[in-house]
N, CA, C and O atoms as a GROMACS GRO file, in nm:
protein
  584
    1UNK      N    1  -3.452  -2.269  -0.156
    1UNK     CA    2  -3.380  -2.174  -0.074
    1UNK      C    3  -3.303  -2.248   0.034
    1UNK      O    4  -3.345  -2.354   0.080
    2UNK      N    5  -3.184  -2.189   0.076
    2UNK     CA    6  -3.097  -2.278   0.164
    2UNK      C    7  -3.180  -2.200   0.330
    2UNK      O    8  -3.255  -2.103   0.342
    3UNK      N    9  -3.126  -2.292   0.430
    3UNK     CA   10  -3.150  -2.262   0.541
    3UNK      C   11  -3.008  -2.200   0.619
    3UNK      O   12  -2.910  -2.268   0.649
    4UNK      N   13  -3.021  -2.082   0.639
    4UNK     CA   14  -2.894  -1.987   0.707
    4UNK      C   15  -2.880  -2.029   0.857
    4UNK      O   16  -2.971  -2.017   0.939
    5UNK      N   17  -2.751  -2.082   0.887
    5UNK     CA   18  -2.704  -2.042   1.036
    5UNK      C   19  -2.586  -1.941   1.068
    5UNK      O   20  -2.496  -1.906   0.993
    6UNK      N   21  -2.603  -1.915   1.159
    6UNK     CA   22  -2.533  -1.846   1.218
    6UNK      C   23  -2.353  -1.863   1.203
    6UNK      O   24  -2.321  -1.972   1.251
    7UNK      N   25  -2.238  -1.792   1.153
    7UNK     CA   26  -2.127  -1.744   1.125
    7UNK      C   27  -2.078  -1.839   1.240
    7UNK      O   28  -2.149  -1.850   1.340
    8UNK      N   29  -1.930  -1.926   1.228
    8UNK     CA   30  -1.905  -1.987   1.320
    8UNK      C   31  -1.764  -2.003   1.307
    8UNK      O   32  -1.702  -2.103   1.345
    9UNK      N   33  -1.716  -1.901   1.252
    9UNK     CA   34  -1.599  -1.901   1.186
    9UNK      C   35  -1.550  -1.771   1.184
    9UNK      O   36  -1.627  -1.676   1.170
   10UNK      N   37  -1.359  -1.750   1.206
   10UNK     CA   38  -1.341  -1.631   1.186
   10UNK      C   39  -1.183  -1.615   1.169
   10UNK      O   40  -1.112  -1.703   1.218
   11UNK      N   41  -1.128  -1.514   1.106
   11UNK     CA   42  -0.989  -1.500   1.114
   11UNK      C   43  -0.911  -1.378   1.102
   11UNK      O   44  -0.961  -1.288   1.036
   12UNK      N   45  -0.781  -1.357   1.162
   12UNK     CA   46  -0.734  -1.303   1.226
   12UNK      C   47  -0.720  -1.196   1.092
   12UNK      O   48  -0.748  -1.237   0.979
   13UNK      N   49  -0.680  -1.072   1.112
   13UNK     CA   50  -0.685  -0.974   0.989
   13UNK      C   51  -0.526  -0.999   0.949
   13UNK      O   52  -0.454  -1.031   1.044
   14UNK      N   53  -0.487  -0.992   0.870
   14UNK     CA   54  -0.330  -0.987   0.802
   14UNK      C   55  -0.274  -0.887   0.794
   14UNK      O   56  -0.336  -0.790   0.750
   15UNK      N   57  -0.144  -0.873   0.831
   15UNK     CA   58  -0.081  -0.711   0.837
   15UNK      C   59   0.033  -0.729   0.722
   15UNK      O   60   0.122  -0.814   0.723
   16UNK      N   61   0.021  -0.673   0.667
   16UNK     CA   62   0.126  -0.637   0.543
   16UNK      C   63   0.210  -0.494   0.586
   16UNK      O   64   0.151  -0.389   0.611
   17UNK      N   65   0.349  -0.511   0.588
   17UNK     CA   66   0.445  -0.365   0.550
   17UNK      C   67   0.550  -0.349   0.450
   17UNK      O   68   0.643  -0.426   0.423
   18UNK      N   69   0.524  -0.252   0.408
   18UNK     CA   70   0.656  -0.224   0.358
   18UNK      C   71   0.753  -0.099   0.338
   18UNK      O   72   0.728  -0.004   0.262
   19UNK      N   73   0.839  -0.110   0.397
   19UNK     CA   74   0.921   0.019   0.369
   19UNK      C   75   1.043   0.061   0.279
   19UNK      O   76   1.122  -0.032   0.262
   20UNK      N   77   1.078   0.182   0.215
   20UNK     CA   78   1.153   0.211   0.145
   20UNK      C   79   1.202   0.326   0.207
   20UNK      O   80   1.128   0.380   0.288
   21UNK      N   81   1.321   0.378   0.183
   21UNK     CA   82   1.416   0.496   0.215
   21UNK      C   83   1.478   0.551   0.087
   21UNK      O   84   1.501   0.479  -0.011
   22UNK      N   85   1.509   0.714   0.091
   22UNK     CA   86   1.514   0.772  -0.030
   22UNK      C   87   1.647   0.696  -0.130
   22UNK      O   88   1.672   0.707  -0.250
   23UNK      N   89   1.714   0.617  -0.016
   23UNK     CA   90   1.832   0.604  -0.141
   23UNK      C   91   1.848   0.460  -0.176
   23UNK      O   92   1.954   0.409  -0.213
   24UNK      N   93   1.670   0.364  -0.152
   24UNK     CA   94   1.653   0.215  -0.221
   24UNK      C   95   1.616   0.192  -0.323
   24UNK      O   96   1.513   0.258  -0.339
   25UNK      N   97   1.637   0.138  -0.405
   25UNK     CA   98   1.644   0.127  -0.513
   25UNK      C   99   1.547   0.010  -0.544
   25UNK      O  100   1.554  -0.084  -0.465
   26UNK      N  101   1.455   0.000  -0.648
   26UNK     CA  102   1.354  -0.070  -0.687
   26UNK      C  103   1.286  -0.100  -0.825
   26UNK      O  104   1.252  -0.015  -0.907
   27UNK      N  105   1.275  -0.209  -0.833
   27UNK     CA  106   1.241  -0.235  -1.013
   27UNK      C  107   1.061  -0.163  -1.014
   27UNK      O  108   0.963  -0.211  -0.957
   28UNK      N  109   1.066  -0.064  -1.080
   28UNK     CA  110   0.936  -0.109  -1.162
   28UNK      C  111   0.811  -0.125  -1.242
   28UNK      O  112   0.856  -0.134  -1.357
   29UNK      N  113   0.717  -0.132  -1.248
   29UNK     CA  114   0.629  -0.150  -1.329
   29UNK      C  115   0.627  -0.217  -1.502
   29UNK      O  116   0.569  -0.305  -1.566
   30UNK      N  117   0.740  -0.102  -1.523
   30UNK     CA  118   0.804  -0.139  -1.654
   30UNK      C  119   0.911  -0.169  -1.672
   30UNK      O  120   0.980  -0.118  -1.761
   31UNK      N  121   0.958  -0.273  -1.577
   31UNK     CA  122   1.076  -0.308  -1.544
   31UNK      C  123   1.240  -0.213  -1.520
   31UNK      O  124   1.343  -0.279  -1.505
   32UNK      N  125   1.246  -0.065  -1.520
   32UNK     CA  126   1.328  -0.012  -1.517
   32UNK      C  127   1.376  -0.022  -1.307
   32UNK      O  128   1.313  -0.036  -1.203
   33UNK      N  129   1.472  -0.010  -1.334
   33UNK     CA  130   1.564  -0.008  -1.151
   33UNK      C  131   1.542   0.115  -1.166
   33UNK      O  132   1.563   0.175  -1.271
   34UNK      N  133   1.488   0.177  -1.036
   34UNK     CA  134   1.501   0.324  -1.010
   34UNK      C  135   1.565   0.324  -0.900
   34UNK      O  136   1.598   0.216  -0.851
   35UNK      N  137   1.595   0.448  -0.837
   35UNK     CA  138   1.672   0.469  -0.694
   35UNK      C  139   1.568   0.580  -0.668
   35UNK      O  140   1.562   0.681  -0.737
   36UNK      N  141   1.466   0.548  -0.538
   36UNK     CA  142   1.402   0.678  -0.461
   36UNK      C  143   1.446   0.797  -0.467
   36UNK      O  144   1.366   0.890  -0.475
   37UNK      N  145   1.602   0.821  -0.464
   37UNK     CA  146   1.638   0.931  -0.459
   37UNK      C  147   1.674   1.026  -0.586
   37UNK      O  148   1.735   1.133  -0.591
   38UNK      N  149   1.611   0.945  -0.688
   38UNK     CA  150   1.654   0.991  -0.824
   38UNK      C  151   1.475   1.014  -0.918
   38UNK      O  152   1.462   1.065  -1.029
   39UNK      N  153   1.355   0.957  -0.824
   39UNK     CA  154   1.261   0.947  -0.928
   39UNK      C  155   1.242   1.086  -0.993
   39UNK      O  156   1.278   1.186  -0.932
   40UNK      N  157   1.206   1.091  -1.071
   40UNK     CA  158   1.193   1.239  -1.150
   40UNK      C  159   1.022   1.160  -1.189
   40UNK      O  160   0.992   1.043  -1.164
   41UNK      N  161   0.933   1.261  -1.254
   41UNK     CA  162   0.789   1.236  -1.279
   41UNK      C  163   0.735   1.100  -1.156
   41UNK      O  164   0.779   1.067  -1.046
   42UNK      N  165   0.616   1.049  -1.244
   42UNK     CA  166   0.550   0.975  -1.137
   42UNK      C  167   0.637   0.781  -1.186
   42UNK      O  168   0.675   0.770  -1.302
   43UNK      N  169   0.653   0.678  -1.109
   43UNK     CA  170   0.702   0.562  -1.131
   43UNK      C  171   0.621   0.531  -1.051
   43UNK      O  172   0.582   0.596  -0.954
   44UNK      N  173   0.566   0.359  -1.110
   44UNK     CA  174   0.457   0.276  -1.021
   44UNK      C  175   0.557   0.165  -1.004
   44UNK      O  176   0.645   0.145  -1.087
   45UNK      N  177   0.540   0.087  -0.887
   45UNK     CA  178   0.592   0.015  -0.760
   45UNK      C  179   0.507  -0.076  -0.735
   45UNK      O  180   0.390  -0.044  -0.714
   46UNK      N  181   0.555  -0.237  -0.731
   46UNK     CA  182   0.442  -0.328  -0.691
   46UNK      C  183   0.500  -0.350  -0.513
   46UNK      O  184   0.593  -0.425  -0.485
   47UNK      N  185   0.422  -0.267  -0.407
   47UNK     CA  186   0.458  -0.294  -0.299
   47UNK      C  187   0.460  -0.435  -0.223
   47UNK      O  188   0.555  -0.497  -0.175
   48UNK      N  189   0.291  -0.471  -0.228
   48UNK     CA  190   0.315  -0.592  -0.147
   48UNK      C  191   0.186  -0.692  -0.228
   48UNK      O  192   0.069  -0.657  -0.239
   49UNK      N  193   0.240  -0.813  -0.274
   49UNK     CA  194   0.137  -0.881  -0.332
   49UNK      C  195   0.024  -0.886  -0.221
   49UNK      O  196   0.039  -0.885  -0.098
   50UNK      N  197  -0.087  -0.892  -0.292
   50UNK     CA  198  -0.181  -0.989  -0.203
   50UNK      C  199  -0.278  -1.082  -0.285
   50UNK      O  200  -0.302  -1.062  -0.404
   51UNK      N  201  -0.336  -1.193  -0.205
   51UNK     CA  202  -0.355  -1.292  -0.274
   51UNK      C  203  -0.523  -1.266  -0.320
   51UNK      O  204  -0.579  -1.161  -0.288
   52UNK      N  205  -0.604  -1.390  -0.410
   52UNK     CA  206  -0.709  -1.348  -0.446
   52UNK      C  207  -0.799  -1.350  -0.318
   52UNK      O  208  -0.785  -1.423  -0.220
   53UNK      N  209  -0.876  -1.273  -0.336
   53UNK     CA  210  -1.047  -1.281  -0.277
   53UNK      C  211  -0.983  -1.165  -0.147
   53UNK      O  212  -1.079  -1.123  -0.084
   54UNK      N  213  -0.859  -1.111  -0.098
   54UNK     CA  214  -0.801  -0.955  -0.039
   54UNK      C  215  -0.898  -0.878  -0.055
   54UNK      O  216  -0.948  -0.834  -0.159
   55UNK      N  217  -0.936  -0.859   0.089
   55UNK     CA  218  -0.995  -0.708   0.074
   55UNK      C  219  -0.914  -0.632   0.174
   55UNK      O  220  -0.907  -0.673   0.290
   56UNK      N  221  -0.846  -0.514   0.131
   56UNK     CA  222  -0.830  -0.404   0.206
   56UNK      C  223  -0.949  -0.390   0.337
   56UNK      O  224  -1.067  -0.406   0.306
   57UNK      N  225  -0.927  -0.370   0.431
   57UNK     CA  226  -0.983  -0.338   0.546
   57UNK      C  227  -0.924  -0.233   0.617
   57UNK      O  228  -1.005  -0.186   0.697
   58UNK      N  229  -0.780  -0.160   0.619
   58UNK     CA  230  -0.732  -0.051   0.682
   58UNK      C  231  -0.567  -0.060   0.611
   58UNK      O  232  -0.520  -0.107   0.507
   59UNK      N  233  -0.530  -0.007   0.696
   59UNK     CA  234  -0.365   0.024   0.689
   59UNK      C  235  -0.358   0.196   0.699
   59UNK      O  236  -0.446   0.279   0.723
   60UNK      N  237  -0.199   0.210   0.668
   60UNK     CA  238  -0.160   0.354   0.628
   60UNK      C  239  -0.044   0.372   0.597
   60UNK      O  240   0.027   0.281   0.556
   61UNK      N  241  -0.016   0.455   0.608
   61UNK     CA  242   0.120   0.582   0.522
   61UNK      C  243   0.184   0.635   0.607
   61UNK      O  244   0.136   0.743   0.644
   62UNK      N  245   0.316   0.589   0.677
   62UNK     CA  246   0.381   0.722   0.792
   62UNK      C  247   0.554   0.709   0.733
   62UNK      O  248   0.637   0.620   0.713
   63UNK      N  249   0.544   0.856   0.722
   63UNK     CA  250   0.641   0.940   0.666
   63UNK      C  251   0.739   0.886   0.808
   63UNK      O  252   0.704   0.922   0.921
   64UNK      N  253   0.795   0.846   0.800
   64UNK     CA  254   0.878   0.814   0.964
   64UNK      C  255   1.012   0.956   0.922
   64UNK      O  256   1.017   1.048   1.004
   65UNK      N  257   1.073   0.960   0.842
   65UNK     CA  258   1.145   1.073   0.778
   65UNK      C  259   1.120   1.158   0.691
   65UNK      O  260   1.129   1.108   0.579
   66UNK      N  261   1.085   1.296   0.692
   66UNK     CA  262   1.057   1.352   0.552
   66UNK      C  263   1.185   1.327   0.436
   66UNK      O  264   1.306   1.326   0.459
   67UNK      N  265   1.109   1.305   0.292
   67UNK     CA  266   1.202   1.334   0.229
   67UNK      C  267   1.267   1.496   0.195
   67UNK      O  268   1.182   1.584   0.182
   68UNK      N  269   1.373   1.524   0.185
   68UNK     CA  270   1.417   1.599   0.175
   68UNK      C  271   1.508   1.624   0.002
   68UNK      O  272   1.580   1.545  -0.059
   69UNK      N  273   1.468   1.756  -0.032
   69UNK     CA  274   1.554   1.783  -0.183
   69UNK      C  275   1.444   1.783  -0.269
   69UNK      O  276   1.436   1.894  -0.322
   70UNK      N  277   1.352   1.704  -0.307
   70UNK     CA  278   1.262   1.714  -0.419
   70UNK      C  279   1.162   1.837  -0.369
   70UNK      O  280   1.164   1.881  -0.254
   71UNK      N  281   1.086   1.877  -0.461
   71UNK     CA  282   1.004   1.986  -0.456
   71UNK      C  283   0.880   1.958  -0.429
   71UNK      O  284   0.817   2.037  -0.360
   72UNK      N  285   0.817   1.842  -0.476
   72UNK     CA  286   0.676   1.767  -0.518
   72UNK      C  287   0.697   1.601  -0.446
   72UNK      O  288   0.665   1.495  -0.499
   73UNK      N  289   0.737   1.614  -0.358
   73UNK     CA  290   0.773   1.425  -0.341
   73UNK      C  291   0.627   1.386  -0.262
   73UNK      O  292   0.604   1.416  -0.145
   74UNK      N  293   0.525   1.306  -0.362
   74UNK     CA  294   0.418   1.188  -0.276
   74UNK      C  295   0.445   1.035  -0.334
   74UNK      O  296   0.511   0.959  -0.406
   75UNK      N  297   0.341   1.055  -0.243
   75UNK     CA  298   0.300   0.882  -0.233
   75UNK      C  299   0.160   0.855  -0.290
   75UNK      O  300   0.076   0.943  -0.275
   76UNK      N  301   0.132   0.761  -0.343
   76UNK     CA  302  -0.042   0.735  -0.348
   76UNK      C  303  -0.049   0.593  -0.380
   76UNK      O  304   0.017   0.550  -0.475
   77UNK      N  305  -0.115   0.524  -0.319
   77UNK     CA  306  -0.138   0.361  -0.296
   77UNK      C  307  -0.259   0.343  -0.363
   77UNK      O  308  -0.331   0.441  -0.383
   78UNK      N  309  -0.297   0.211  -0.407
   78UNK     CA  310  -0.373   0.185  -0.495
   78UNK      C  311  -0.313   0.055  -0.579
   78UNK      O  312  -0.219  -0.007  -0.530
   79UNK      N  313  -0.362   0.018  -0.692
   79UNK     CA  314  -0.367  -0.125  -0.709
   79UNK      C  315  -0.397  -0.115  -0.864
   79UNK      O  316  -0.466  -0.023  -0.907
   80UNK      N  317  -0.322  -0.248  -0.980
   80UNK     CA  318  -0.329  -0.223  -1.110
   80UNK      C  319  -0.496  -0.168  -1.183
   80UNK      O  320  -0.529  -0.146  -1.300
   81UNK      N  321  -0.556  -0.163  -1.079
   81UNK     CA  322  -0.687  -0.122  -1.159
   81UNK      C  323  -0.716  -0.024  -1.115
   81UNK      O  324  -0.800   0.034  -1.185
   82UNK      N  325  -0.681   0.040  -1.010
   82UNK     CA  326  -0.691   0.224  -0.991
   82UNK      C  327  -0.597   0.260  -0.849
   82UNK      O  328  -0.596   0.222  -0.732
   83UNK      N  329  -0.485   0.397  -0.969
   83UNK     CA  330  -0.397   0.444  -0.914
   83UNK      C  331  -0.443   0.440  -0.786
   83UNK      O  332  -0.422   0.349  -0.705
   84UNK      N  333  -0.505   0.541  -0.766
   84UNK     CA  334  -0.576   0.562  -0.562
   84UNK      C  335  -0.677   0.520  -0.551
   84UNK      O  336  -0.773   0.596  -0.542
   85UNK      N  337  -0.688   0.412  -0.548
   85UNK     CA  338  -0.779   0.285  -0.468
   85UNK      C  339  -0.812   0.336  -0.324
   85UNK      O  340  -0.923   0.364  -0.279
   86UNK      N  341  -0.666   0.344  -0.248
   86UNK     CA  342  -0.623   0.338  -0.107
   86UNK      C  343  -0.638   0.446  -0.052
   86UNK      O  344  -0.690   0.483   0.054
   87UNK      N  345  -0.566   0.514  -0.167
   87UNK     CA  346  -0.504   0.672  -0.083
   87UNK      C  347  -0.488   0.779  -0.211
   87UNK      O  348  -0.416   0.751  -0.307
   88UNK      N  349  -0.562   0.902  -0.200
   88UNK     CA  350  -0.467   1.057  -0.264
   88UNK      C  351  -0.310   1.034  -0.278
   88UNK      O  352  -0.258   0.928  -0.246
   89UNK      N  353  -0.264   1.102  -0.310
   89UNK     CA  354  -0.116   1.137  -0.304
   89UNK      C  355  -0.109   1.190  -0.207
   89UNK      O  356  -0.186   1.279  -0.169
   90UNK      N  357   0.018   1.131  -0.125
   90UNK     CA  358   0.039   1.176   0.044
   90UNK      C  359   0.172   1.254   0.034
   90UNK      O  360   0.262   1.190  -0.018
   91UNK      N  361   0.200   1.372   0.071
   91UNK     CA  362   0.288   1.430   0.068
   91UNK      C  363   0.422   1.360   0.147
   91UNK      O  364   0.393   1.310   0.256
   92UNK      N  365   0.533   1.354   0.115
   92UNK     CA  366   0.663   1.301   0.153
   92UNK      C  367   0.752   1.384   0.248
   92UNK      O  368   0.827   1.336   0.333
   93UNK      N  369   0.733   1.517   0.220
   93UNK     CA  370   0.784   1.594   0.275
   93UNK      C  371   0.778   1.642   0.463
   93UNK      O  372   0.855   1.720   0.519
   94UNK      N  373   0.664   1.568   0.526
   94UNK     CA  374   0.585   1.624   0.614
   94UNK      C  375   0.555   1.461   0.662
   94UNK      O  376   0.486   1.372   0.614
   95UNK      N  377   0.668   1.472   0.817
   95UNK     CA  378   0.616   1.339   0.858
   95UNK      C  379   0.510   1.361   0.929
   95UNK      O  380   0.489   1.468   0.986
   96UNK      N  381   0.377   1.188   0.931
   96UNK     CA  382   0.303   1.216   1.002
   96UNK      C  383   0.241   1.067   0.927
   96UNK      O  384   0.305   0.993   0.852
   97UNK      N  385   0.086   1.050   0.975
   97UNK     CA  386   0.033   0.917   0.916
   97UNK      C  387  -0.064   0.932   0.862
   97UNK      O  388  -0.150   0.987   0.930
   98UNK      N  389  -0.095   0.901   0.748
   98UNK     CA  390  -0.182   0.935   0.664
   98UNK      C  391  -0.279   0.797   0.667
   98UNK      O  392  -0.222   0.707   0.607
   99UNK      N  393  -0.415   0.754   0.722
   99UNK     CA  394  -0.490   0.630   0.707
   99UNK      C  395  -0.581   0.592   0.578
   99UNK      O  396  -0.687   0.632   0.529
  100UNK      N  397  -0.471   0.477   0.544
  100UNK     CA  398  -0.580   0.401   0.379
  100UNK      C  399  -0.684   0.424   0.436
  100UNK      O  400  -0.712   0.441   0.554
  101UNK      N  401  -0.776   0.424   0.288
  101UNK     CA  402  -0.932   0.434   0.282
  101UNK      C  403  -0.964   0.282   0.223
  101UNK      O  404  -0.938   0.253   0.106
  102UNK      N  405  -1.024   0.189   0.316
  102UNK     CA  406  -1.093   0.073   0.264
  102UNK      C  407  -1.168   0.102   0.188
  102UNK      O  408  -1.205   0.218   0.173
  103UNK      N  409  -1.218  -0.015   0.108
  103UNK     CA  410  -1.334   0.074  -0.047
  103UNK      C  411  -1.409  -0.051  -0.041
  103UNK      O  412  -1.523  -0.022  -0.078
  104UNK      N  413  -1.400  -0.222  -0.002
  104UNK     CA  414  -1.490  -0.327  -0.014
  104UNK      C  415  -1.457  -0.377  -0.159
  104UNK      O  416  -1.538  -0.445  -0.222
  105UNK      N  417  -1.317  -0.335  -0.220
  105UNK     CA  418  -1.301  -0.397  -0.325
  105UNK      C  419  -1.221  -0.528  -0.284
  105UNK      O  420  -1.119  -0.538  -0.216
  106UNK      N  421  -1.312  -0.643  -0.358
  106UNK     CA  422  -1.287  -0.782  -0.322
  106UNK      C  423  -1.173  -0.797  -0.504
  106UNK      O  424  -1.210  -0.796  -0.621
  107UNK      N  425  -1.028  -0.808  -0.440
  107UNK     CA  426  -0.944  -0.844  -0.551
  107UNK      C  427  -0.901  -0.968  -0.618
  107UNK      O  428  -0.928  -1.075  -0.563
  108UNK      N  429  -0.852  -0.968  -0.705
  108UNK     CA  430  -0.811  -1.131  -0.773
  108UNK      C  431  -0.683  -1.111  -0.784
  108UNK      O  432  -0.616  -1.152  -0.878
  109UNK      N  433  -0.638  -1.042  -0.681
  109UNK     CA  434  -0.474  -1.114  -0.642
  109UNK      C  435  -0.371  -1.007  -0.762
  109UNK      O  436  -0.272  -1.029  -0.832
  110UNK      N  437  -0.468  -0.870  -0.732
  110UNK     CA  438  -0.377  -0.760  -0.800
  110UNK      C  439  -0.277  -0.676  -0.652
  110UNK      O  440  -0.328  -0.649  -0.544
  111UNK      N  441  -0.194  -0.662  -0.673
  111UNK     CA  442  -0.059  -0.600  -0.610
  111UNK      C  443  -0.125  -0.470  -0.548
  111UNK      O  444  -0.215  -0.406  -0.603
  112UNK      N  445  -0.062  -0.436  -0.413
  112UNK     CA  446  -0.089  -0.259  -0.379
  112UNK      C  447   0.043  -0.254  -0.402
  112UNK      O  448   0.131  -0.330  -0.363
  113UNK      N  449   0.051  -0.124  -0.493
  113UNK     CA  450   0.095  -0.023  -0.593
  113UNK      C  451   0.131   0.084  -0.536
  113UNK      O  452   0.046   0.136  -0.464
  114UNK      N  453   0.249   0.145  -0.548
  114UNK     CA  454   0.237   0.313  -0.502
  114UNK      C  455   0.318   0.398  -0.598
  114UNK      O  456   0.434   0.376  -0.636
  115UNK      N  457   0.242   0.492  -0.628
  115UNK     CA  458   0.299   0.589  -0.756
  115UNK      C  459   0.381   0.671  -0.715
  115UNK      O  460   0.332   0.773  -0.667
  116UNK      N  461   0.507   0.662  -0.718
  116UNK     CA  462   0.620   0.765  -0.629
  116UNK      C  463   0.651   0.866  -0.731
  116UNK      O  464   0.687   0.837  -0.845
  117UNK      N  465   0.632   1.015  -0.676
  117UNK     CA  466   0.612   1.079  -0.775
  117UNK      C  467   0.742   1.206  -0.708
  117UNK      O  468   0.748   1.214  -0.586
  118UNK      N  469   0.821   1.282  -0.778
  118UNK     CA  470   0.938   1.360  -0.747
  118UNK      C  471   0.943   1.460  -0.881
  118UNK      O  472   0.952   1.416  -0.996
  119UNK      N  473   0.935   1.600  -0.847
  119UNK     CA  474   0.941   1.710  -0.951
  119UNK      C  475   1.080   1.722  -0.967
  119UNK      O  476   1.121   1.727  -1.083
  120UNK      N  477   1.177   1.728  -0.855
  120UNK     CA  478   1.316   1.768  -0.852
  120UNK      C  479   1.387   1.617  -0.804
  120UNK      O  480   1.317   1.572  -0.713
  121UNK      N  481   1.488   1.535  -0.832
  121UNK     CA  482   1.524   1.431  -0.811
  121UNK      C  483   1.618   1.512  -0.720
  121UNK      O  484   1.629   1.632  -0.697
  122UNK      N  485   1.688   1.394  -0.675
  122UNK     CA  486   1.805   1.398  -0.559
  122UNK      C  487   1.786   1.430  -0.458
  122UNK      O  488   1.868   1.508  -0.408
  123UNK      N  489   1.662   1.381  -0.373
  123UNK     CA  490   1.669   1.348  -0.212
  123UNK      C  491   1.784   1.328  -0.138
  123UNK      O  492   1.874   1.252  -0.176
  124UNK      N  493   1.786   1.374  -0.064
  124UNK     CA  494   1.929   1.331   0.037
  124UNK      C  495   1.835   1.310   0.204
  124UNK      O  496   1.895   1.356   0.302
  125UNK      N  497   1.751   1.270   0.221
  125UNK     CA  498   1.662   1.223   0.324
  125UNK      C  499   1.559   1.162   0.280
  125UNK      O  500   1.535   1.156   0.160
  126UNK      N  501   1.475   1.100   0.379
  126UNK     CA  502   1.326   1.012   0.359
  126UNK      C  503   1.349   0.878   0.361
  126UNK      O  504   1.428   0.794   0.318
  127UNK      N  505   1.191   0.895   0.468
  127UNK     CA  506   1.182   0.728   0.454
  127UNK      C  507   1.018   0.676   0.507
  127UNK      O  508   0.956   0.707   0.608
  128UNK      N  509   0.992   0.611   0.426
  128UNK     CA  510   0.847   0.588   0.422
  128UNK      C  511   0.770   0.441   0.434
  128UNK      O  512   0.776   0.369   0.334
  129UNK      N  513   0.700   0.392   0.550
  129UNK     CA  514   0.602   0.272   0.570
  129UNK      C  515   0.488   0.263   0.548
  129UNK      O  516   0.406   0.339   0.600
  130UNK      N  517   0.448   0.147   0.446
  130UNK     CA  518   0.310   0.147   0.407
  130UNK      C  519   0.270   0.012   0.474
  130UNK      O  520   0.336  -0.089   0.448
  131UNK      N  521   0.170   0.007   0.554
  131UNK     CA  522   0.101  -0.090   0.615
  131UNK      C  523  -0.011  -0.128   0.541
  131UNK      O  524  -0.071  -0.031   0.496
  132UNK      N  525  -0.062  -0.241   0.512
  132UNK     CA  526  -0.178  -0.260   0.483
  132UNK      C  527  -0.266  -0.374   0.540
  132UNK      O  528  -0.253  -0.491   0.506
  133UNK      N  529  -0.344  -0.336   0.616
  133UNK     CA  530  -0.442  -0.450   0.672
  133UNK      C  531  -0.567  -0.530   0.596
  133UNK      O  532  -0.661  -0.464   0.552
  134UNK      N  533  -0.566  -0.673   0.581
  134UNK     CA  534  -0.651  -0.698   0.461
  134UNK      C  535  -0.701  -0.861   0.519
  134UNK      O  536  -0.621  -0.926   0.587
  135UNK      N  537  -0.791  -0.898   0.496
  135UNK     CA  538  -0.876  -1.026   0.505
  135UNK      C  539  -0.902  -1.101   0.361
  135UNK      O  540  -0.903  -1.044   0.252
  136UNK      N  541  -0.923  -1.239   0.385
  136UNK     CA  542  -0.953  -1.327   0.290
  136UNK      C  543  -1.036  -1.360   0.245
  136UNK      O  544  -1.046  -1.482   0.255
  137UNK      N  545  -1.118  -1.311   0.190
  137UNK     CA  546  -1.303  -1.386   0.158
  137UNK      C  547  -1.259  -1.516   0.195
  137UNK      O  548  -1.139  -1.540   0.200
  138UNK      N  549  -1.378  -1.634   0.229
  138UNK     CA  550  -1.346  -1.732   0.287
  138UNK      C  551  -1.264  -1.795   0.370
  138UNK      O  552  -1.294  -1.900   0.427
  139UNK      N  553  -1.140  -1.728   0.385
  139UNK     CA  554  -1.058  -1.809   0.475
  139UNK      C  555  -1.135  -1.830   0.668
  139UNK      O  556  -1.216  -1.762   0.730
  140UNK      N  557  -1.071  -1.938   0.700
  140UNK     CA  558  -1.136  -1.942   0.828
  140UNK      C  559  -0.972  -1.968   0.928
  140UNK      O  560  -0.866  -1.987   0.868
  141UNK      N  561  -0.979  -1.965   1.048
  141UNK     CA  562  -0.886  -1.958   1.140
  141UNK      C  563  -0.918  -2.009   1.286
  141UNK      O  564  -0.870  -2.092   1.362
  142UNK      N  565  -1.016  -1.924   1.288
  142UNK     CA  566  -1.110  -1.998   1.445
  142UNK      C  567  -1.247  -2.046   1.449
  142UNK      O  568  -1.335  -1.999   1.377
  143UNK      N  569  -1.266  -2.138   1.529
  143UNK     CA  570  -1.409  -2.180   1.534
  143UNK      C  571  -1.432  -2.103   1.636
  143UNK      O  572  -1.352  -2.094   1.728
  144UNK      N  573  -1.522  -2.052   1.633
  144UNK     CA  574  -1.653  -1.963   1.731
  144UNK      C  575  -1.730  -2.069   1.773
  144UNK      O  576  -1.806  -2.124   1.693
  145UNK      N  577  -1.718  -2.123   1.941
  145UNK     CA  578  -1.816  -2.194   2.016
  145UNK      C  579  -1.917  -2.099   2.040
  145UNK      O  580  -1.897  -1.986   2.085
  146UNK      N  581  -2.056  -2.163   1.998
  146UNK     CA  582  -2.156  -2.068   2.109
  146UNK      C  583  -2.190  -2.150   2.212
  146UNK      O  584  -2.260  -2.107   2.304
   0.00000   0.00000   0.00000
């Protein structure tokens, strides 16, 4: 059996953002270019890589603009191994901030994802920031004197 000391090590949490507006345009999943303002059904989005041993620890969702024109316009964050990892589908329509749900899933360097989903295409407003706050298994940054 090993002999445990005390944690002497620590580092700073990582802030990830990213934002899109209804009329940016973006490759993806299955490589097609979409334009926000055109998605019709649901399209998956590799938002922001993160690297292996990432764990989600917080972030969120703020509608800074509703979108406007679609009937059904969300959001839902999550990662190639489950759609909403992060988050439900967050309505688009209705600014305000919606806070990821950390889950303690330790990743191998799979992407947060967001399924942009539109019943009626042709937005003519919206605009939306996804933050995500996340740590490194192992990484270190500061030494902790005791």
């Amino acid at each position: 059996m090993s002999l445990l000391k005390s944690a002497r090590s620590a580092q700073y949490p990582l802030d990830a953002e990213f934002t899109l507006t209804f009329g940016d345009s973006m490759v993806d999943v299955n490589g097609v270019t979409r334009n926000f303002a055109d998605v019709q059904a649901a399209s998956i989005f590799d938002l922001i890589p993160l690297p292996p041993n990432a764990v989600v620890t917080g972030g969120d969702i703020v509608v800074d603009v509703p979108f406007v024109g679609g009937t059904a316009t969300t959001l839902q964050i999550g990662d190639s191994g489950s759609a909403g990892r992060y988050s439900a589908a967050v309505d688009l329509k209705t600014a305000g901030r919606t806070a990821l749900t950390p889950t303690g899933f330790l990743g191998n360097g799979e992407n947060i994802r967001g399924t942009f989903s539109d019943t009626v295409a042709a937005s003519t407003a919206g605009q939306v920031t996804v933050r995500v706050l996340y740590k490194v298994k192992g990484r270190s940054q500061e030494v902790v004197i005791k």
